[in-house]
C-alpha angles and dihedrals in degrees: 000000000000122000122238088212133026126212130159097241125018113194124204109213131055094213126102109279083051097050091038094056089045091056096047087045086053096048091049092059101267126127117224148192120200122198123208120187089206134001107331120251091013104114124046089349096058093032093049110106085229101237118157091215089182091155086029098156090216095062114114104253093238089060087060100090087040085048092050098046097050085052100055080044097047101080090056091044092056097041084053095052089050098041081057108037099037080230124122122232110188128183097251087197143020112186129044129208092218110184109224120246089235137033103264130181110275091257108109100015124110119277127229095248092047095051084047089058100060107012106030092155087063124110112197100167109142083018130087119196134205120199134254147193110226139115135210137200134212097254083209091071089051081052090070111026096043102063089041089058099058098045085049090047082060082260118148132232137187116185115190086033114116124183111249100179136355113206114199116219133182091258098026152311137302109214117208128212140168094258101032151330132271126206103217136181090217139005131213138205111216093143091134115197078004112062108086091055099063120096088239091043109088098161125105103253118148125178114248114197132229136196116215132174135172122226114172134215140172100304098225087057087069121035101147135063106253115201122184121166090255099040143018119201109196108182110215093199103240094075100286127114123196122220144200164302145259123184114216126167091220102139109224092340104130090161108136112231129204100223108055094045081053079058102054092044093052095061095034091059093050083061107037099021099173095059117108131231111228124240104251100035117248106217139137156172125233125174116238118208100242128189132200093250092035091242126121118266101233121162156050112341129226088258111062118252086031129122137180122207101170151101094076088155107192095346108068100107077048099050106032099095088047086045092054097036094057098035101053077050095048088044093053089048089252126144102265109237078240135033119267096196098095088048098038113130090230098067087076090065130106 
């Protein structure tokens, strides 16, 4: 089979930890062709809330280097993706009401006065919150910059262009689509919720829906992330506020339905009970890329000159910078900034 175009890395997978990886592949010399089976950036990477949970009680405690790491990196990686858009990504939050996992002494927790300051339309009655750094971003403004970005970096995207087959050579692979063919160095699975699926897949990844909606209220009523075990509120800044999820093992399926936003609203109002609920209602589905042990799958695949850089769960706007950052140092034979053991494919294996 021979390819009608040569690059060094093709990706399959248009989200973000595709996109991401293409555009620290291209800034490290590399020339790359990423393929999208649909729009890029339009599943898992448009439906996140866009925390960055970095401290989330519910990570595994294995995802935490990977979680620090992507933060310190975070602020670079935002000011890239502008200088090269044109498109400004701006941190929406930077602080977070987590409630704890377990009931703790009041030392330590927010005070009233303190949750007055930067949420006062806030009703925490029956809850009590500790403070977080962390920050979060609108993914819908990554929906526009990111892609940008790459094409801007010289990288190459094909959009309605899904990977039928990938071959493995001795020097390197042959990727099959429906149009043509493409000669590549490397090859990369970012398929998301999709990548198991995939013949060349191989790795257990399972879509795990989630139920989102937007209310809105006064902006200056909501200027911090709240996360509770039944509900997350993340303001957007400009009166939305997004809110979710719900976690469903419901395969493909990305139907609304009526009942679980019901759901959502119902537990977001008890916290915030002078937001609003649009008419029409604002509400979606997205499919996070799930795993069996809830980590990341990052490394070398079974097929030489295969990767796989997948199964981020609900932590792929989080982890992209720290994704593209190791495995572009993985790919070049270079000592990751974290380790890649604990999120190794292999570990799957009997």
């Amino acid at each position: 089979m021979k390819g009608t175009d040569v690059v060094d890395v093709v990706i399959a997978g248009g989200g973000i930890i595709g996109l991401s990886l293409a555009l620290e592949l291209r800034l490290r010399g590399l020339s790359v062709t990423v393929m999208e089976r649909g729009q890029a950036m339009s599943s898992a990477s448009w439906a996140a809330g866009g925390m960055l949970a970095v401290n989330d009680p519910q990570n595994p405690p294995a995802l935490m280097p990977l979680c620090v790491r992507s933060w310190d990196l975070y602020a670079s990686y935002l000011d890239r993706i502008e200088s090269l858009s044109g498109l400004r990504v701006p941190l929406r939050t930077r602080r977070t009401l987590q409630e704890p996992k377990s009931p703790r002494t009041s030392n330590g927790l927010a005070t009233t006065a303190e949750i007055a300051e930067l949420a006062p339309g806030l009703y925490p009655e029956g809850h009590s919150f500790e403070w977080l750094e962390e920050g979060s971003v609108d993914p819908n403004d990554l929906r526009e910059a990111l892609p940008a970005a790459v094409r801007a970096a010289g990288g190459k995207l094909l959009e309605t262009t899904e990977v039928l087959g990938v071959e493995s050579t001795v020097s390197g692979v042959h990727v099959q689509t429906v149009r043509d063919s493409i000669s590549a160095g490397m090859f990369v699975n970012c398929c998301g919720a999709w990548a198991g699926g995939q013949r060349w897949g191989g790795v257990p990844v399972e879509p795990v829906k989630g139920h989102m909606a937007n209310v809105r209220c006064d902006p200056n009523r909501l200027r911090c992330v709240v996360r509770t075990p039944k509900v997350y509120l993340v303001p957007r800044g400009d009166g939305r506020v997004t809110i979710g999820a719900t976690i469903e093992q419901a395969g493909f399926d990305e139907v609304v339905y009526e009942a679980q936003i019901k759901e959502l609203m119902d537990s977001a109002l008890l916290l915030l009970p002078e937001a609003t609920i649009p008419s029409p209602i604002d509400a979606w589905a997205g499919l996070r890329p799930g795993t069996p042990d809830g980590l990341p799958i990052l490394g070398a695949a079974k097929f030489e000159h295969c990767w796989h850089a997948t199964g981020h769960y609900r932590d792929g706007i989080l982890l992209a910078p720290v994704t593209a950052r190791v495995m572009t140092q993985a790919m070049l034979g270079e000592t990751p900034d974290v380790s890649l053991e604990a999120f190794a494919p292999t570990r799957f294996e009997s």
